[in-house]
C-alpha positions as CSV (number, residue, x, y, z in Angstrom):
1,X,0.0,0.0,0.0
2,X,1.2,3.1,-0.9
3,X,-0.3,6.9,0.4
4,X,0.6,8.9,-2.2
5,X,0.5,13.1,-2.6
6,X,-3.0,14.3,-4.1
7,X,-4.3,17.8,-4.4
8,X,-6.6,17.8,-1.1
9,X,-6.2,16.5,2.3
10,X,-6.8,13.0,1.8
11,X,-3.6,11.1,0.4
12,X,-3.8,8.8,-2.8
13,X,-3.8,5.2,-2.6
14,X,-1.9,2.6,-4.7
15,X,-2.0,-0.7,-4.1
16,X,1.3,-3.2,-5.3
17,X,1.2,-6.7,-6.5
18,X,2.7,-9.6,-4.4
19,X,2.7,-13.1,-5.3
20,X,2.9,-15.0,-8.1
21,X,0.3,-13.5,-11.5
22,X,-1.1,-16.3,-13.3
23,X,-2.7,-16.3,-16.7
24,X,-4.7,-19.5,-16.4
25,X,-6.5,-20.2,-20.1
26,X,-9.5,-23.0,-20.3
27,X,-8.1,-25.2,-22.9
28,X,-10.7,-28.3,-22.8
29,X,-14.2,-29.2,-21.7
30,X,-16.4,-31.9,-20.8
31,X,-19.9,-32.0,-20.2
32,X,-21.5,-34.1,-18.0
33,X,-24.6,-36.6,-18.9
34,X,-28.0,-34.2,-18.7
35,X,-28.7,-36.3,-15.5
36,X,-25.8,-35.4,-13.5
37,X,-26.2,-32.4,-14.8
38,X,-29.8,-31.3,-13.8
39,X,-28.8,-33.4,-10.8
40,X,-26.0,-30.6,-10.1
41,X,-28.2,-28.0,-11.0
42,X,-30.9,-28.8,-8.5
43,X,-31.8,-26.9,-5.3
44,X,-33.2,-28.6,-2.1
45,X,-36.6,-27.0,-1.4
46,X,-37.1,-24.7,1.5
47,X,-37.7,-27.0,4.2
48,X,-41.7,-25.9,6.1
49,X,-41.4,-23.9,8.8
50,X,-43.3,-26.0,11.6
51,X,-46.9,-24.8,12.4
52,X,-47.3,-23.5,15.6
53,X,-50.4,-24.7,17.5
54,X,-52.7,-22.6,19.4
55,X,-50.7,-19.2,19.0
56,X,-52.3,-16.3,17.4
57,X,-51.1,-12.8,16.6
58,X,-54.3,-9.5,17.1
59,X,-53.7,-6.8,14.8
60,X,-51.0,-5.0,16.9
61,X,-48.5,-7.8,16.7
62,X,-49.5,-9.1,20.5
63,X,-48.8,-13.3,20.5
64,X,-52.0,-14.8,22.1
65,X,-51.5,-18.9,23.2
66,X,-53.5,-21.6,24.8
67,X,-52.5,-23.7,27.6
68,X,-53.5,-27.0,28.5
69,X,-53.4,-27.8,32.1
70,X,-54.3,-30.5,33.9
71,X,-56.7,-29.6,37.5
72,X,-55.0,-28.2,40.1
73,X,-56.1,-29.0,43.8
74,X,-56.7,-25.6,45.0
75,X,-56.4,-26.4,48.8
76,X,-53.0,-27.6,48.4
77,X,-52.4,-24.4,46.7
78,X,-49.6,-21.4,48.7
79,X,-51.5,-18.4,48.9
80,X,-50.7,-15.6,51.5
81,X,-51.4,-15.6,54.7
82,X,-52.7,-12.7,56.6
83,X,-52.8,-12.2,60.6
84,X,-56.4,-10.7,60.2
85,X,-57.3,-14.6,59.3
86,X,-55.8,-16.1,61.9
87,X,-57.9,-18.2,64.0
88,X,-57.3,-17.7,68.1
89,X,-56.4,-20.7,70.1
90,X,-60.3,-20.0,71.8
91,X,-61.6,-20.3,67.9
92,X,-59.6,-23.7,67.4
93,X,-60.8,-25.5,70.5
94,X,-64.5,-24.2,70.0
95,X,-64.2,-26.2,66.4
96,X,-63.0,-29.5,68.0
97,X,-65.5,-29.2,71.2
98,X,-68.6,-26.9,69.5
99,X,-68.5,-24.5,72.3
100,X,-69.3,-20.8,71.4
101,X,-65.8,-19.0,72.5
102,X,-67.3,-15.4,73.4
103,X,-69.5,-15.2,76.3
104,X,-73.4,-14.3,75.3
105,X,-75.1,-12.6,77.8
106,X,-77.8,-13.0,79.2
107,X,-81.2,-10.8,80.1
């Protein structure tokens, strides 16, 4: 490569040769049968994108799918757990034996 002087600010370039030059000149040919030929000449077809099942696009470009689940057991189920909820230890024995736990009062 060489940056040679030019008339404006950018610099000329010339480029040298290295290597060997060849002159290489097709002397003889030799076709091939037409069935190797078209057989060469052939191009594997585009392979089918896969269909996607149960995805569909709105207007806007948003992907909409369907899920398949199987029941789920919704007492087994982690949900958060307040204090408000909580049942008193006088709530939990009132279950097991039936009695009221708040006093009623009587007139």
């Amino acid at each position: 490569v060489f940056l040679k002087k030019s008339g404006c600010k950018i610099p000329r370039i010339e480029l040298e040769d290295i290597g060997p030059s060849l002159d290489l000149v097709m002397r003889r040919t030799h076709l091939a049968s037409d069935d190797l030929y078209k057989l060469s000449l052939k191009q594997p077809k585009a392979l089918k994108p896969k269909k996607k099942k149960n995805i569909s696009h709105d207007v806007f470009g948003t992907t909409y799918g369907r899920i398949h689940m199987q029941k789920q057991d919704l007492s087994k189920l982690q949900t958060r757990k307040m204090k408000g909820l909580k049942k008193r230890p006088a709530e939990k024995s009132a279950e097991d034996g039936g009695i009221s736990p708040k006093k009623t009062k009587s007139v």
